[in-house]
C-alpha positions as CSV (number, residue, x, y, z in Angstrom):
1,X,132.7,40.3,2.2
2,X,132.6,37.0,4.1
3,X,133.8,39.2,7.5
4,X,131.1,41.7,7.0
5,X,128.2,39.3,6.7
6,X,129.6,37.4,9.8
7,X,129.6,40.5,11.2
8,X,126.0,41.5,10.1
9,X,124.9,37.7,11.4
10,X,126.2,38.1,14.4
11,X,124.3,41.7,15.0
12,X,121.3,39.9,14.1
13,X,121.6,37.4,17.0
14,X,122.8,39.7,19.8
15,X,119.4,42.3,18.9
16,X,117.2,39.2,19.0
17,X,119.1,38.3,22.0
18,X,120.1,41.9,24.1
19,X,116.9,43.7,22.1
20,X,119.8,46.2,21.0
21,X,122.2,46.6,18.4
22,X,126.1,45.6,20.0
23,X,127.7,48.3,21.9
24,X,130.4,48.2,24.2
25,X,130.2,51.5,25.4
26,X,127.1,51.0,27.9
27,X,128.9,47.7,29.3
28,X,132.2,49.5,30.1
29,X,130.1,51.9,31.4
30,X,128.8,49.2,34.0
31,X,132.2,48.3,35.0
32,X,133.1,51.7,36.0
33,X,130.1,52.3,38.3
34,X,130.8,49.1,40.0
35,X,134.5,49.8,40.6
36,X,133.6,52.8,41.9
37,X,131.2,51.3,44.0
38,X,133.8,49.0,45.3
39,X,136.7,51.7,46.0
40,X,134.1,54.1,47.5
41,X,134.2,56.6,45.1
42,X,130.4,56.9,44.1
43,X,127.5,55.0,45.5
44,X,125.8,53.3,42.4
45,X,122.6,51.5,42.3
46,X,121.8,50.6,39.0
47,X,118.7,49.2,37.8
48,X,117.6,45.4,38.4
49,X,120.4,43.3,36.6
50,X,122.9,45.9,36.6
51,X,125.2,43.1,38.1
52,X,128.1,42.1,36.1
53,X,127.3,39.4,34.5
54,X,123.6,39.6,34.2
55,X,124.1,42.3,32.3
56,X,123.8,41.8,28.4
57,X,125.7,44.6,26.7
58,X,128.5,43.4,29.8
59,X,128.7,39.8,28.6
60,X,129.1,41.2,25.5
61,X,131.9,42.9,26.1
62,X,133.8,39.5,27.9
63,X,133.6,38.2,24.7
64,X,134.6,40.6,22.9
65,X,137.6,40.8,25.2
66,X,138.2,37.4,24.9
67,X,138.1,37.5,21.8
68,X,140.7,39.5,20.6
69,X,143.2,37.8,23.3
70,X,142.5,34.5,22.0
71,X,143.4,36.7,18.4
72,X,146.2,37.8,19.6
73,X,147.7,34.8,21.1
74,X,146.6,32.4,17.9
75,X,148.7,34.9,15.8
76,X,151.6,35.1,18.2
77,X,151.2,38.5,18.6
78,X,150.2,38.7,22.1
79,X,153.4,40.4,24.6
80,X,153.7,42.4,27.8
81,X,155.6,45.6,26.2
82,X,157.0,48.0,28.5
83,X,157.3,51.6,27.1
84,X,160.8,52.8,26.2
85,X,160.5,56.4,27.3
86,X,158.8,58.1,30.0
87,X,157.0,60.6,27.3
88,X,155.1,57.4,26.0
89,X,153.4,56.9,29.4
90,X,152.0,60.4,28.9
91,X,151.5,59.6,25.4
92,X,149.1,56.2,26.6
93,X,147.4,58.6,29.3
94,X,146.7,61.3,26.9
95,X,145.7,59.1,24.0
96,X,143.2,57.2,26.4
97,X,142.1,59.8,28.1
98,X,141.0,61.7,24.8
99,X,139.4,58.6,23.6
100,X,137.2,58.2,26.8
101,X,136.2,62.2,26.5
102,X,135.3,61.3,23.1
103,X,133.0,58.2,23.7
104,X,131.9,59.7,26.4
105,X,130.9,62.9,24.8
106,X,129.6,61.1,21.4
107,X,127.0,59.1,23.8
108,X,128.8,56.0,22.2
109,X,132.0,54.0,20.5
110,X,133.2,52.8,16.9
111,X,131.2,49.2,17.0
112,X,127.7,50.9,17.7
113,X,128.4,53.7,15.6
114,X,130.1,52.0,12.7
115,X,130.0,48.1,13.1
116,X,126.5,47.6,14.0
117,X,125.2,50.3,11.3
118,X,127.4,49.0,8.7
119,X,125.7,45.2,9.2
120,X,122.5,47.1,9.5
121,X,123.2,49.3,5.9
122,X,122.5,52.6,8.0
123,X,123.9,55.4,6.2
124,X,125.9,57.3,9.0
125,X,127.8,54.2,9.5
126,X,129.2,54.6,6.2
127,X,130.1,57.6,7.0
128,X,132.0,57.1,10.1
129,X,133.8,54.7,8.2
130,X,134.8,57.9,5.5
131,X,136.0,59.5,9.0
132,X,137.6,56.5,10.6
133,X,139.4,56.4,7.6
134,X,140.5,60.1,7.5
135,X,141.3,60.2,11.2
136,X,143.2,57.0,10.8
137,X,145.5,58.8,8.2
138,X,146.0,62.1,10.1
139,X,147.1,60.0,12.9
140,X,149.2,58.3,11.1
141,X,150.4,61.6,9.4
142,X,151.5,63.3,13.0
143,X,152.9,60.5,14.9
């Protein structure tokens, strides 16, 4: 209980703060355009303080990356794996590639759609959590 109302607490402050609920999505979205801007594959000009790190839902998302490494690493948990077969690098690309389709075809990710209405007691969050949970199972049913 203590985790969720953290969680709730710190919604609260990034809304006052970003004027939004906490997404990821729309910051990982920013990245992309500017590394295709940089490789030449697309010629993006975003809106003023599209930059970086001038953008809110982008700072956001450093943390948040940051995060879970200093996680990892305080629980010893954090290594460089390698994958043992060739099938799991088509297993990684696959897997990522259908989770991009799906956030990108949703208009969104898990923490908007189920961390920020959870903290916020919005119903469909509870309800993605119902389908988180049945997804999680399948998955773990056919791997």
């Amino acid at each position: 209980m203590r985790y969720i109302t953290l969680l709730g607490i710190l919604n609260v402050f990034f809304l006052a703060w970003a004027l939004k609920p906490f997404t990821i999505f729309s910051g990982f979205l920013n990245w992309g355009h500017h590394i295709y801007e940089t490789v030449g594959l697309a010629d993006f000009t975003g809106p003023p303080g599209s930059n970086l790190l001038l953008n809110k839902t982008s700072v956001g998302d450093i943390g948040l990356l940051l995060g879970a490494f200093t996680a990892a690493v305080l629980s010893n948990e954090f290594r460089i794996r390698k994958p043992l077969t060739k099938s799991e690098y088509l297993e990684g690309f696959l897997g990522g590639f259908l989770m991009a389709l799906g956030t990108v075809l949703s208009v969104g990710c898990n923490w908007g759609g189920f961390f920020s209405a959870i903290t916020v007691l919005s119903l469909h969050g509870f309800l993605m959590f119902i389908g988180l949970i049945v997804g999680g199972w399948l998955g773990l049913f056919f791997s």
